[in-house]
N, C-alpha and C positions, 0 to 999 in steps of 0.2 A: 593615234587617236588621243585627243585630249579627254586631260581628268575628268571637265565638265562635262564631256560627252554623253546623253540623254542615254547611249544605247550602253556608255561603259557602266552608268551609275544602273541602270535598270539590271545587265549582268551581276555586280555588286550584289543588288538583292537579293538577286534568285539565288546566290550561293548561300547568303545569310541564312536563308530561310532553308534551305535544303541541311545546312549546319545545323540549325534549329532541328530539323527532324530526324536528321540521325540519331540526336544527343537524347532527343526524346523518347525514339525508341532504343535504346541503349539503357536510356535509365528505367525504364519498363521492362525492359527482359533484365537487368541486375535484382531490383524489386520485385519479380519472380522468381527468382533462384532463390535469394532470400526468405521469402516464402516458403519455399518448397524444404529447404534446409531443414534439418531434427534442430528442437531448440534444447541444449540443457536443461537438464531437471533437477532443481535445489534441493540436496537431501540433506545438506548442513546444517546444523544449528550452530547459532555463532560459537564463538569460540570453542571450535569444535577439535583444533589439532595446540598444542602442547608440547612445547620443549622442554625438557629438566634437564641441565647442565649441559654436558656432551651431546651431541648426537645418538648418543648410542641409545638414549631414550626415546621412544614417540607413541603420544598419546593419541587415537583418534579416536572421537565421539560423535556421534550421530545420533539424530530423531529419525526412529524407522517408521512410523507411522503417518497417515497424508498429513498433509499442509493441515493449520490450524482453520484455510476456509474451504478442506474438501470435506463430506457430509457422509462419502460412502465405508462402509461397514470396517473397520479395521481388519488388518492382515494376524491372522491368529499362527501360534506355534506350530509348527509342522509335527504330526501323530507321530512321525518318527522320533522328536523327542518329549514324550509325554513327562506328568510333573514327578516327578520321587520325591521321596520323604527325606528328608536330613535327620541322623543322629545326632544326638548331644556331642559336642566337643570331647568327652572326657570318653568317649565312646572309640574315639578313633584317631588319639592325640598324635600315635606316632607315624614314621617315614615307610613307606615300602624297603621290601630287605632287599629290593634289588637295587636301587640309588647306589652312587658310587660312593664310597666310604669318605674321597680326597673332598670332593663337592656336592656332598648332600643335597636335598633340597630344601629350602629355608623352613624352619618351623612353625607349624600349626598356629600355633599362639602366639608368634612373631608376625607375618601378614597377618593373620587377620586378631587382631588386639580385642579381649572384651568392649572396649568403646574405641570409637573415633573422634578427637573434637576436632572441630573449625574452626578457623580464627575469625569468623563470624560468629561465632557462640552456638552450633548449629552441634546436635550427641547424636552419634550414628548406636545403636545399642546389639551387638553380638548376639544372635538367637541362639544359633547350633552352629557347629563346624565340622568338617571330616576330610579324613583321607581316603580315597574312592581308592578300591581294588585294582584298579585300570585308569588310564587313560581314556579308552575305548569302550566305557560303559553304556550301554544302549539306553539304559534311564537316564543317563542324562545330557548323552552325547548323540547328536544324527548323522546319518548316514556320510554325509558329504565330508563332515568336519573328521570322523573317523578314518575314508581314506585320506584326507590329506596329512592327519598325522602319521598315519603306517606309509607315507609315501617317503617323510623323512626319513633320518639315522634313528630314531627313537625317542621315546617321552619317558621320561624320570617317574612324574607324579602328576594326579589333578588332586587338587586342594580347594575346598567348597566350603563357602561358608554362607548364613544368610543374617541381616542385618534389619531393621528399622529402626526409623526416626522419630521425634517425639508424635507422630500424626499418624504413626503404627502404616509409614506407607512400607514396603518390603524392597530390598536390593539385595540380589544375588551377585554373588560372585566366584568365579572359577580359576583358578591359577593352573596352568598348563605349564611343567618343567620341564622344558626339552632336553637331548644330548647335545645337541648342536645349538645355539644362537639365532643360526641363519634360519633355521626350521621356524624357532617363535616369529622372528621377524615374517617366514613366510607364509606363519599363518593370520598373523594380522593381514597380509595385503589379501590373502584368498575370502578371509569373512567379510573386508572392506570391500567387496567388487559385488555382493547382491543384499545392500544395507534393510533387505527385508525379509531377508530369510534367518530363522532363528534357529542356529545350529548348536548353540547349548541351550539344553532345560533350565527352566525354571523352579528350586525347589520347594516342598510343600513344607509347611512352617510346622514344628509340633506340638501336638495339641495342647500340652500345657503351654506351651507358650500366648495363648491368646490373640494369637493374632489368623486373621480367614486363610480359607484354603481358597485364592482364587480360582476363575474359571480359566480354561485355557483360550477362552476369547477376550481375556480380560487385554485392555489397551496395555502396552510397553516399550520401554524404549532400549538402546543398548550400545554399550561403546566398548573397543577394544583396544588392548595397548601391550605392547611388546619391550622386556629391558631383560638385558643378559640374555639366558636362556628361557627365560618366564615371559608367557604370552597370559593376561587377565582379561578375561570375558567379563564384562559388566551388564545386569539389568536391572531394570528399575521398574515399579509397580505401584500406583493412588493403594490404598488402603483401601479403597473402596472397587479399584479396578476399572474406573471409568478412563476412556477416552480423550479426555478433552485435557486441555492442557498441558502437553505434550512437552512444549519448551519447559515449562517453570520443573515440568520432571526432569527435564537432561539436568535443568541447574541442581537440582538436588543431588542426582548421581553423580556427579561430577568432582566434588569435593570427597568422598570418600573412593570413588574409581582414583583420584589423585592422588589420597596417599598411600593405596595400596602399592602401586603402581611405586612410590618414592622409594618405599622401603624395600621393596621387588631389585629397584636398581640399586639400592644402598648393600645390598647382600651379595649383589652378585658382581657388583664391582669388587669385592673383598678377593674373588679369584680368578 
């Protein structure tokens, strides 16, 4: 049969068009599976992960609370870790006697410094500071975060301190000195897998200090970072405890979670 042949060219067609409908419904069932698919859920705030020198440091920071256009009620602190009170510094300067004599754990007043500045001109101001009895303290540690430290080789010390900024917003901070390394590292990755559940408290500011006792539904946000043996919980709190604004709080906590965190790894690289 020739090419021109009326009955070859009309064949031709009918396959075209049968082409055509395959492709058609092919690309309708891939655009339903697509569909059907879980989509990722943004819980980063930018520049949320951080390298300092080596590897052996990593910073991660998160916005735990919805998206700057979701409306519904923020995720409040879990009752298992309700708010405690901070002592004054000078209340509770020194190390647990059980820490090991060769690699203590760094001093009170070395992490956490009466001030912090930024090289944006930004003064973090030292409220209170302490060394907790435990690791495993129930005022200020929850359930979860508790077994996964007693799942390691052991925790050295938690070291707590509370901070604000010239606009009296409040940042906690916790340092957790493990035996092992591997333990801080893995408790950074256990708190990083549910970025809205707050497994250290918040602590409550003291009274001479002037500054509010938040509500425990006040909005917050939280990041955590791992160097040496020292895992640092960080939160961050408005002054006021509102909601909104979520990102421009990580930027605030962010500069001081960072040089906690530097000095964290500058000591423990020493051994």
């Amino acid at each position: 049969m020739r090419n021109d042949d009326p009955g070859r060219s009309r064949d031709k067609s009918d396959d075209e068009q049968w082409d055509e409908f395959v492709k058609a419904v092919a690309a309708e069932q891939e655009a339903e599976r697509r569909a059907a698919e879980p989509q990722p859920k943004r819980v980063w705030p930018r520049n949320a992960a951080m390298a300092l020198g080596a590897a052996a440091l990593t910073l991660l920071g998160v916005e735990l609370l919805q998206s700057s256009a979701d409306t519904s009620a923020p995720a409040a602190p879990p009752a298992a870790a309700p708010v405690a009170a901070l002592t004054p510094t000078a209340a509770a300067a020194g190390t647990p006697a059980s820490a090991a004599a060769e690699h203590p754990p760094i001093p009170l007043d070395q992490v956490f410094p009466a001030e912090v500045k930024t090289a944006s001109g930004g003064v973090y101001t030292r409220v209170a500071s302490a060394v907790l009895p435990s690791c495993t303290e129930r005022d200020s540690v929850a359930p979860a975060l508790i077994a996964m430290i007693k799942a390691g080789k052991g925790c050295v010390a938690e070291q707590v301190a509370l901070y604000k900024d010239a606009q009296d917003d409040q940042f906690n901070l916790a340092l957790f000195t493990m035996k092992d390394p591997l333990d801080a590292f893995d408790l950074v990755t256990g708190l990083s897998r549910d970025f809205e559940d707050f497994e250290v408290a918040a602590q409550a500011p003291p009274p001479a200090s002037g500054l509010r006792t938040l509500p425990p539904d006040s909005g917050m946000v939280q990041a955590f970072g791992s160097g040496g043996r020292g895992m640092v919980a960080a939160l961050g709190q408005w002054a006021d405890g509102r909601s909104t604004d979520r990102q421009q709080l990580v930027d605030r906590l962010t500069p001081l979670q960072d040089a906690v965190a530097k000095t964290v790894y500058a000591y423990e690289s020493r051994f």
